[in-house]
PAZAPA-4460 file (N, C-alpha, C; in steps of 0.05 Angstrom, whole numbers, plus 32768, in hexadecimal, padded with zeros to 4 digits):
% residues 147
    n_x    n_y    n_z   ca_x   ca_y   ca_z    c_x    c_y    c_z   seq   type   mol
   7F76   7CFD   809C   7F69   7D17   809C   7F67   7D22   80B8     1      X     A
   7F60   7D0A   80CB   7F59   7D1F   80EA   7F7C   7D27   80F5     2      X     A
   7F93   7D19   80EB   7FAD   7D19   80EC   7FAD   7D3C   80E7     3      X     A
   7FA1   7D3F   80CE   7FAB   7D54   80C7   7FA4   7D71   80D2     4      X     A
   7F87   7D6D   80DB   7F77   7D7B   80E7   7F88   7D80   8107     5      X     A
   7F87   7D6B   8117   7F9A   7D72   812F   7FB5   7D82   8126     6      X     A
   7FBF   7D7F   8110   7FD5   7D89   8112   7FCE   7DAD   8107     7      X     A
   7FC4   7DAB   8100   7FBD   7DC8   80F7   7FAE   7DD8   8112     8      X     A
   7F9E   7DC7   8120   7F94   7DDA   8137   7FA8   7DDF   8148     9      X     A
   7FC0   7DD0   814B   7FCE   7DC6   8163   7FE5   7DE2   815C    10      X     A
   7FE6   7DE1   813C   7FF6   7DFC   812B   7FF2   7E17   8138    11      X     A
   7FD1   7E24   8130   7FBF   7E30   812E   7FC6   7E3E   814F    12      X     A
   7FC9   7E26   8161   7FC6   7E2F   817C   7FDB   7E38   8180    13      X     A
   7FF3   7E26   8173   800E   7E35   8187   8013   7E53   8171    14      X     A
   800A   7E52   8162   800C   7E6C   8156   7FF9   7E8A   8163    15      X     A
   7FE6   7E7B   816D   7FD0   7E8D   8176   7FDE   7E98   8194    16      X     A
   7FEE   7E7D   81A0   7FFA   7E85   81BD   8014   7E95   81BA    17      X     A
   801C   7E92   819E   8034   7EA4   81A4   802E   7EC6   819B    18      X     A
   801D   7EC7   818C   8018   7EDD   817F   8007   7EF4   8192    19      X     A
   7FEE   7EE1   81B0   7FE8   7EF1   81C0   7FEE   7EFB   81D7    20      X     A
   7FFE   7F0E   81DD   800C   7F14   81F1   7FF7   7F27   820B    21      X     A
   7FF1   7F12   821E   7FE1   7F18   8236   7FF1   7F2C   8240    22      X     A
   7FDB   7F43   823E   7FE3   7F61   824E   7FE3   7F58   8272    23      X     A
   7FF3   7F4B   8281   7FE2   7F49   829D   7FEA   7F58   82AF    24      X     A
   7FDB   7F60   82C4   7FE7   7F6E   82DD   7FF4   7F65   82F2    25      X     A
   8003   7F64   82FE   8016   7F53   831A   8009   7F65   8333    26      X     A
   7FF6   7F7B   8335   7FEE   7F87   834B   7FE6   7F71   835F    27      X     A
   7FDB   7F58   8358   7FCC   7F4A   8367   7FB6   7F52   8382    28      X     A
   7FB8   7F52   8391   7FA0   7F66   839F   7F98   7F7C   839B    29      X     A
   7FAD   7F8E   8396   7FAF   7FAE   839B   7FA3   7FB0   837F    30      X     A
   7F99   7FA4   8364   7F80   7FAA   8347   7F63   7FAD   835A    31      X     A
   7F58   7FC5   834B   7F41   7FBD   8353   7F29   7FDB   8359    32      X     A
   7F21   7FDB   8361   7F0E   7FF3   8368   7F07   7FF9   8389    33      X     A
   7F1E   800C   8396   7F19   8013   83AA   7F06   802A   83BC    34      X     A
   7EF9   8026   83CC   7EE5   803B   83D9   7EF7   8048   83F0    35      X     A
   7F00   8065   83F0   7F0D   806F   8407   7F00   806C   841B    36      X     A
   7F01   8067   8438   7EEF   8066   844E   7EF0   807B   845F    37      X     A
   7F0D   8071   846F   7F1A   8089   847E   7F30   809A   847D    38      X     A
   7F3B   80AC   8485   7F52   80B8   8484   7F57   80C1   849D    39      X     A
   7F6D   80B5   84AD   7F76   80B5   84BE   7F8E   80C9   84C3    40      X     A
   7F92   80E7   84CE   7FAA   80FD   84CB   7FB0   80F4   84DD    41      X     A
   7FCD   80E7   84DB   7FDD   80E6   84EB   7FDE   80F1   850E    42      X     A
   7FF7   8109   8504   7FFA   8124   850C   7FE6   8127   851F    43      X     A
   7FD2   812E   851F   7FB9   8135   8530   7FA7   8124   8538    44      X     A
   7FA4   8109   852E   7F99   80F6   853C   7F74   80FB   852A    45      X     A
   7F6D   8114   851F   7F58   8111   8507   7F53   80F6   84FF    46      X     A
   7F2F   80EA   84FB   7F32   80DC   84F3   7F17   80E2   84DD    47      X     A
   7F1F   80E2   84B7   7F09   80ED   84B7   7EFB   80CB   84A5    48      X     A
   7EDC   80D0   84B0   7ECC   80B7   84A9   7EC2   80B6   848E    49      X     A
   7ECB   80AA   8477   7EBB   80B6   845B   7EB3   80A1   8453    50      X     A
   7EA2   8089   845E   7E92   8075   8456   7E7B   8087   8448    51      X     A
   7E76   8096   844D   7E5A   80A3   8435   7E60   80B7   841D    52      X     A
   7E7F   80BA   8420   7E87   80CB   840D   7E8D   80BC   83F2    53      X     A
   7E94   80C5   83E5   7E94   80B2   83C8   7EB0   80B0   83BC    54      X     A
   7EBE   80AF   83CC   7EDF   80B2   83C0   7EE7   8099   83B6    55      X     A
   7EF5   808F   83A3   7F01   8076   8394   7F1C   8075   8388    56      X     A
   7F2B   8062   8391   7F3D   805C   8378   7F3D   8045   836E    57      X     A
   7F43   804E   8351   7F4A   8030   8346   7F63   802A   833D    58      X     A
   7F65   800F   8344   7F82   8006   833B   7F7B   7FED   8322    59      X     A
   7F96   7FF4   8306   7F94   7FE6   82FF   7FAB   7FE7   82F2    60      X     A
   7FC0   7FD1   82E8   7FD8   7FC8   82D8   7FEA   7FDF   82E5    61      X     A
   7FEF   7FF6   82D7   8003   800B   82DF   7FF5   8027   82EA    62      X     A
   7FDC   8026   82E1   7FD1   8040   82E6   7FBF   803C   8302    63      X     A
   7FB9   804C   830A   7FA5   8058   8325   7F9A   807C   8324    64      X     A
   7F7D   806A   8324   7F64   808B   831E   7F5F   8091   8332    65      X     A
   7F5F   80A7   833B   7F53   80A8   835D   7F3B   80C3   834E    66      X     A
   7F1E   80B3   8355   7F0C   80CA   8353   7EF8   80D3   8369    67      X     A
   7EF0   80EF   836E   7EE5   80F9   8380   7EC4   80FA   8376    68      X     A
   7EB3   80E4   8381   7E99   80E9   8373   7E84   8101   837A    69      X     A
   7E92   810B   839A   7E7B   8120   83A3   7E90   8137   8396    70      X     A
   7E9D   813C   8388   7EA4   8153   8378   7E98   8158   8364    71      X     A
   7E84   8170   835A   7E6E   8171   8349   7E79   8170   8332    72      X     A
   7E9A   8176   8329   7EA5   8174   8316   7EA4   8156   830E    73      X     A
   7EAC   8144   8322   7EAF   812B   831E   7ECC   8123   830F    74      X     A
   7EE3   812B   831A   7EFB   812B   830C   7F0A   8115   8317    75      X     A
   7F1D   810B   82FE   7F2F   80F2   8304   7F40   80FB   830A    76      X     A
   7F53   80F2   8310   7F6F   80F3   830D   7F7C   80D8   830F    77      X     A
   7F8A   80D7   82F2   7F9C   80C2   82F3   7FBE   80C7   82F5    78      X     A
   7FC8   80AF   830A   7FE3   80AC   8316   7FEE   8096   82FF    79      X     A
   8006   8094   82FF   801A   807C   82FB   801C   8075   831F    80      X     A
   8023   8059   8323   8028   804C   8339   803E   8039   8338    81      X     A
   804C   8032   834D   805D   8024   8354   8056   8013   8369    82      X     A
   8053   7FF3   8372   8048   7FE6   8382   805D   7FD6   8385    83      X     A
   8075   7FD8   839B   808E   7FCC   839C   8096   7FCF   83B7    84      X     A
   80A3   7FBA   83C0   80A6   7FBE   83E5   8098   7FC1   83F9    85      X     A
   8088   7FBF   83F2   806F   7FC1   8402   8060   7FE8   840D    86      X     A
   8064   7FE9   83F3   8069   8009   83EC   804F   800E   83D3    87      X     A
   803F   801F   83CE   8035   802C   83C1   803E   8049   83B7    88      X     A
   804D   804E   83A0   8053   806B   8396   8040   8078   8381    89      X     A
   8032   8091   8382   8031   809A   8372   8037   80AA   8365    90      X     A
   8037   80B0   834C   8043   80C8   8342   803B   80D1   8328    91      X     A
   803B   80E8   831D   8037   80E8   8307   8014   80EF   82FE    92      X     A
   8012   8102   830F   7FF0   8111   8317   7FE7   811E   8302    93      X     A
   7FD0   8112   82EF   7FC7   811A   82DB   7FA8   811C   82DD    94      X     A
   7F9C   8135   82DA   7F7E   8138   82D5   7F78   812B   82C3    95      X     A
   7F66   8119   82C0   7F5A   8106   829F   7F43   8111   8296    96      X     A
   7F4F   811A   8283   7F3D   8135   826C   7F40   8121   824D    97      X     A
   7F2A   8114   8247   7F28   8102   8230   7F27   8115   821C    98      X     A
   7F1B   812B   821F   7F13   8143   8202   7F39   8150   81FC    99      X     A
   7F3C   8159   8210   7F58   816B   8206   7F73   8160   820B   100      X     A
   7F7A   814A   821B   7F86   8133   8228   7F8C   8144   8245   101      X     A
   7F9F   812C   824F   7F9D   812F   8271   7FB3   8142   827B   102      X     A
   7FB0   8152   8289   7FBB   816A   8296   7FCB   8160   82AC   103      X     A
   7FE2   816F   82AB   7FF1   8163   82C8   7FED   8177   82DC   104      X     A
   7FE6   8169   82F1   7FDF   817C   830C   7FEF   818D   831F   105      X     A
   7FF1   81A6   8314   8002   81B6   8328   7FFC   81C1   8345   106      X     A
   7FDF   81C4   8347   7FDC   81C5   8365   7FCC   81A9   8378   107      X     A
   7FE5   81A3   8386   7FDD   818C   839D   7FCC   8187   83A2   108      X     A
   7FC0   819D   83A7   7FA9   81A6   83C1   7F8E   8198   83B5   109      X     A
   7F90   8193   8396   7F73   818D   8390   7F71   816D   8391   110      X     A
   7F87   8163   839A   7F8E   8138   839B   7F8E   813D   83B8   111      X     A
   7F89   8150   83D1   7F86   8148   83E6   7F6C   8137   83F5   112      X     A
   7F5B   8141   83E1   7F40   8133   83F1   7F44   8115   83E5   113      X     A
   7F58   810D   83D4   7F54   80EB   83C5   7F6A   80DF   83D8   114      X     A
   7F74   80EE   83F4   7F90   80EA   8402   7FA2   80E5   83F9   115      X     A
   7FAA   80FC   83EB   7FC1   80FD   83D8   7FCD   8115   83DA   116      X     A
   7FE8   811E   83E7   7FF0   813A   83EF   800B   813B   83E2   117      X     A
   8014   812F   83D4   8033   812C   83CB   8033   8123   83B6   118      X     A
   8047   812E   839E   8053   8121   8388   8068   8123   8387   119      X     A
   8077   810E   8387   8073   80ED   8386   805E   80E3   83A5   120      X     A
   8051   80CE   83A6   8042   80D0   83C3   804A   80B5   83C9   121      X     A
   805A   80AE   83DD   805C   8093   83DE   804F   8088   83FE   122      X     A
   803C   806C   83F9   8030   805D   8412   803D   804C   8416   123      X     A
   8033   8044   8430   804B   802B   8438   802D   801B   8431   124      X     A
   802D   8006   842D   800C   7FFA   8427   8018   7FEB   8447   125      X     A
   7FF9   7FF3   845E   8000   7FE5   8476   7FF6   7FCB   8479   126      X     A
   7FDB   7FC7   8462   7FCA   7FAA   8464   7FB9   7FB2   8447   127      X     A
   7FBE   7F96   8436   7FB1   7F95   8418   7FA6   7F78   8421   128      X     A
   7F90   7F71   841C   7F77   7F59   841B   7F73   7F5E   8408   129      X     A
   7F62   7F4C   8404   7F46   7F4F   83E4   7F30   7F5E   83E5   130      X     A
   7F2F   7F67   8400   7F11   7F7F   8408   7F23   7F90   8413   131      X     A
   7F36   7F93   8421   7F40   7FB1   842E   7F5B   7FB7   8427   132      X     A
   7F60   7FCB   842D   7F78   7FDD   8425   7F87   7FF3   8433   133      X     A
   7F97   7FF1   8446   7FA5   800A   8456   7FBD   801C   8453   134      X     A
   7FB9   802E   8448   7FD4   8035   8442   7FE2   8058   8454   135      X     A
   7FF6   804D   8458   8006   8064   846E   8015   807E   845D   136      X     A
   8011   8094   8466   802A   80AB   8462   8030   80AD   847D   137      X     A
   8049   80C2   8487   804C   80CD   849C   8036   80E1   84A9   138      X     A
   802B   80EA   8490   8009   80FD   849A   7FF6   80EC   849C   139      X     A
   7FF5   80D9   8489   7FCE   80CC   8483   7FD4   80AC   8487   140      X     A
   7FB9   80A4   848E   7FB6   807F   848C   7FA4   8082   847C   141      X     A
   7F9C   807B   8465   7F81   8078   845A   7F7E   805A   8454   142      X     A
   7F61   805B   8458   7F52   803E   8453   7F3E   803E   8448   143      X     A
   7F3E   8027   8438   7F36   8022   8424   7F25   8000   841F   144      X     A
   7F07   7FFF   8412   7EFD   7FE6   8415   7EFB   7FE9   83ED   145      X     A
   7EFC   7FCE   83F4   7EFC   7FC0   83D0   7ED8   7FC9   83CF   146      X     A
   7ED9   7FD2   83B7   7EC3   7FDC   83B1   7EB6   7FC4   8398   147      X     A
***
């Protein structure tokens, strides 16, 4: 009887392992909930300080939300991302509107305060840890602490 019992759990399991297929992410550092800090312009040597401002992105599997909290609207915007070569791309700029679905963003200008001036926008990532995050354009450095 306990013969039979192991064999049925032992069943049970490899059936259970083949049937659940783990959604996982390969981001490895770069998942997670980031706080913008600074933004560094290039070009002009600007350096602006936004440790009190409330800017965030989050990264997770394929997508990245970048939200502006001192915007009274309080608006998302979700990207598709690419995290390859030591490269960050985004692309694919959508307002996230749960009531009517998500809007694709035709003027730039409103992803500049999340340091985001281009679609497609690609970073060179200059330094990824488990608390910090740097990422380069030819205009901007922005940095970033794990929130």
């Amino acid at each position: 009887m306990k013969t039979i019992i192991k064999s049925t759990v032992l069943l049970l399991s490899v059936f259970l392992a083949i049937g659940c297929k783990l959604d996982t992410s390969h981001n490895g550092k770069l998942d997670g909930y980031w706080k913008l800090t600074t933004v560094d312009t290039l070009q002009t040597g600007g350096i602006s300080n936004l440790t009190d401002a409330s800017i965030f992105w989050a990264v997770e599997k394929d997508l990245l939300v970048a939200r502006d909290n001192n915007d009274p609207g309080i608006r998302e915007y979700v990207f598709r991302f690419v995290n390859a070569d030591n490269t960050l791309s985004l692309s694919d700029a959508h307002l996230y509107n749960k009531v009517t679905g998500n809007i694709a963003v035709e003027d730039l200008s409103v992803l500049a305060p999340l340091g985001i001036n281009h679609q497609p926008e690609v970073f060179k990532i200059d330094k990824l840890s488990s608390s910090t995050m740097t990422l380069s354009t030819d205009e901007l450095r922005l940095s970033f602490k794990k929130f």
